[in-house]
C-alpha positions in Angstrom: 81.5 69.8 90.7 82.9 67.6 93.5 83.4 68.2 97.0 85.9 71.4 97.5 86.2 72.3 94.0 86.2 75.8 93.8 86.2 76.7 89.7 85.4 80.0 90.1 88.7 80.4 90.7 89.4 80.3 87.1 91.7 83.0 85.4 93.7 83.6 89.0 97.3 82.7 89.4 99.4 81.6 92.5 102.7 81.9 91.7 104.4 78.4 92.7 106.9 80.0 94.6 106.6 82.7 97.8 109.2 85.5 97.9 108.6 86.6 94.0 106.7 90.1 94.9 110.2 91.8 96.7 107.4 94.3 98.1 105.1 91.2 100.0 108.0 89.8 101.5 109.6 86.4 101.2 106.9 84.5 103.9 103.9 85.8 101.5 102.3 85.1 98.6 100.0 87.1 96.3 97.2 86.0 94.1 96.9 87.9 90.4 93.7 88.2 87.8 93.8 89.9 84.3 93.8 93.7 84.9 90.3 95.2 82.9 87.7 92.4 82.6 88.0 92.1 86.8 88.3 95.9 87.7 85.6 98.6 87.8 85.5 101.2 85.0 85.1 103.6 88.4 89.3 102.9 89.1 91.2 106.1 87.7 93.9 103.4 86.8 91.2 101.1 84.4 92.9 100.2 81.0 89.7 101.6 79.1 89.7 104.4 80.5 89.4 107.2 77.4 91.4 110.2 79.0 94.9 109.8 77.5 96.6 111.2 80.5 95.9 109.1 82.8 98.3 107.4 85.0 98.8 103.4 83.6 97.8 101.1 86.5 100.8 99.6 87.7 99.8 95.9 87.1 100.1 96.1 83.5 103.7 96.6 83.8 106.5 94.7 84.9 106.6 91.1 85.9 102.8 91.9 87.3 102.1 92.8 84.1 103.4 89.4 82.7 101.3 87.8 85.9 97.7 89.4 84.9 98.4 88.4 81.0 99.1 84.6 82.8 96.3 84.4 85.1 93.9 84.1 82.2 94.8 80.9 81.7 94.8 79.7 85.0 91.9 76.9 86.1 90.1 77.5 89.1 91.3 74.3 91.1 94.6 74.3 90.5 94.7 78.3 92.1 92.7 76.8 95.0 95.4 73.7 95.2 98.3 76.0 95.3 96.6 78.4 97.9 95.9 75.4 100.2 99.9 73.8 99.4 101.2 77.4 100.6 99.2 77.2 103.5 100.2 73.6 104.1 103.9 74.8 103.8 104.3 77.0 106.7 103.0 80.7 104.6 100.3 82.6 106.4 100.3 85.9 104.5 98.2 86.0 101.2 97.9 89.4 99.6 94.8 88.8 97.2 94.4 90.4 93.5 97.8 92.0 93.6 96.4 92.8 90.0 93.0 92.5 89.1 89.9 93.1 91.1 86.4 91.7 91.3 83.9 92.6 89.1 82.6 90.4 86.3 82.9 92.0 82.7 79.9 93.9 82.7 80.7 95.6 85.8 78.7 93.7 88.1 80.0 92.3 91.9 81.7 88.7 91.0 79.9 87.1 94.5 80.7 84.2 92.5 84.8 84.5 92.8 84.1 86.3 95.9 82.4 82.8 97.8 85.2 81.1 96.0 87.8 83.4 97.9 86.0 83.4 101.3 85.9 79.9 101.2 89.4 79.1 100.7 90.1 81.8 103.3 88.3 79.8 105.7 90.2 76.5 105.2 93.1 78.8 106.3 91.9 80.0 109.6 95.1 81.7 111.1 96.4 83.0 107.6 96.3 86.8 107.1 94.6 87.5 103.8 94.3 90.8 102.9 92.8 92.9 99.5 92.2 96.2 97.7 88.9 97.0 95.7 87.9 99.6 94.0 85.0 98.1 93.3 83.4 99.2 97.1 80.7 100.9 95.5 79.6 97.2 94.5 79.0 96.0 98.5 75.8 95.5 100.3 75.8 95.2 103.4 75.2 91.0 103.5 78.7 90.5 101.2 80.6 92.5 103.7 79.1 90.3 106.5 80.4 87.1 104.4 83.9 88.4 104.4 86.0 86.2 107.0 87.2 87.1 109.9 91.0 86.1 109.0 90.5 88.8 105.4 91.6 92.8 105.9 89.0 94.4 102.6 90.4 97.4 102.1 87.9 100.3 100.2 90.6 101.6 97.5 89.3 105.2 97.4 90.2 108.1 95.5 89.7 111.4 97.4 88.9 111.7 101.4 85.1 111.8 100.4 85.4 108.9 98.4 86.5 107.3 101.9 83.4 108.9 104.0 81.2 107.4 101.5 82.7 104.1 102.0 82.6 104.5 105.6 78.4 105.0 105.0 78.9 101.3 103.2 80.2 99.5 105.8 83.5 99.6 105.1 86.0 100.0 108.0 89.7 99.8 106.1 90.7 102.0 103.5 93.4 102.9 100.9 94.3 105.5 98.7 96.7 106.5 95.8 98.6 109.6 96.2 101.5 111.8 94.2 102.1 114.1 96.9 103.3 113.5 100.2 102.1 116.4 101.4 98.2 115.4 100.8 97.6 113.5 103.7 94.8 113.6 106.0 95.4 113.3 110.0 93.8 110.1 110.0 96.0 108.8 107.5 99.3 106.7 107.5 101.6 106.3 104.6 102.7 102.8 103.6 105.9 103.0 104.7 107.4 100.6 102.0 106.2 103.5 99.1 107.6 106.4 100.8 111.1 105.2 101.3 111.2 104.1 97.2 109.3 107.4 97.0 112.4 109.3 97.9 114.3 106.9 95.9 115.8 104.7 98.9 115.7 101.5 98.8 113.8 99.6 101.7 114.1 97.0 104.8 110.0 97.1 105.0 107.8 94.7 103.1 103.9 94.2 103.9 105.1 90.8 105.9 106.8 92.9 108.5 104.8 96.3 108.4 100.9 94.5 108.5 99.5 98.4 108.9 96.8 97.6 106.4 95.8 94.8 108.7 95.4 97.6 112.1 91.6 97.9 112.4 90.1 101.0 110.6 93.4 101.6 109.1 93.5 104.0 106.5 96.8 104.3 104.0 98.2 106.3 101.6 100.2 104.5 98.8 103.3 107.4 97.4 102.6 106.5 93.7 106.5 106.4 92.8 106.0 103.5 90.5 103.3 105.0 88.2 104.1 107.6 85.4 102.0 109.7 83.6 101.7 109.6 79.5 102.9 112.8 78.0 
């Protein structure tokens, strides 16, 4: 492997373009990997999971779902040459694994990817990177220590206890799905791009000019508008 190749990379896609996800903004970018292999069986959204009536994780439809099905075929330097070409181009907002997540097949922490990630993140100093994992579970305290100073890890957590016990991990940002706008807790604060399309309104907010997930110990509620139950 030669100097700066990063090949663990492998089976993530840049898009070539910023502006594509309308909910990033048009000065970011997000980063995509195949929805399953990468998340942990632990996410109530996971493809294989066998109760029939769960919700359908939202990457796995739309033109994200198109993006996770892509990134498998995506090499690992070309995602970390597109990163760094953004970069070079003026964009300093990277939303990582708008689908995806990172775990390796069998469930285990991909440190692997993760080195991969942090090291690109440094070669990017004054970019905000930011990411969701529900894979928190996975984290000792030595990988959160790696994570970069310029990367917002947000603990996606299911329930308010879910977020204490993430809190015991070392975890200090958090995020959580709801379908009521009424279960909030007082230290909570809704993304405010979900609740307007929540009540069916369309939006002037993206993440480029909100950044709440960014606010130290911030802790969000996502309005789950865009997922649907199966009958």
């Amino acid at each position: 492997m030669g100097p700066g190749r990063n090949l663990s990379l492998a089976n993530t896609l840049v898009p070539l373009k910023p502006g594509r996800n309308s909910k990033l903004g048009p000065g970011a970018v997000g980063t995509t990997r195949p929805v399953g292999p990468t998340c942990p069986l632990t996410c109530q959204f996971h493809p294989a999971r066998p109760d029939p009536s769960a919700a359908r994780c939202y990457a796995t439809m739309g033109p994200t779902g198109i993006h996770h099905i892509r990134a498998q075929g995506m090499d690992g330097e070309t995602a970390r040459a597109r990163l760094l070409a953004h970069y070079a181009n003026g964009i300093r907002l990277i939303r990582l694994n708008v689908a995806g997540d990172v775990v390796t097949s069998d469930g285990r922490l991909d440190r692997e990817y993760l080195a991969s990630l942090w090291k690109v993140a440094r070669e990017m100093p004054d970019a905000q990177i930011w990411a969701y994992t529900h894979a928190w579970r996975e984290f000792g305290p030595l990988d959160l220590a790696a994570i970069p100073p310029n990367v917002a890890l947000l603990a996606s957590v299911d329930s308010p206890e879910e977020l204490e016990t993430a809190r015991d991990i070392g975890f200090t940002r958090f995020a959580r799905v709801s379908y009521n706008e009424s279960d909030r807790q007082p230290q909570e604060l809704f993304c405010p791009v979900d609740r307007v399309k929540y009540h069916g309104a369309k939006t002037v907010h993206t993440c480029q000019t909100c950044r709440l997930c960014w606010r130290p110990h911030a802790s969000i509620v996502f309005l789950a508008q865009h997922l649907r139950r199966s009958a």
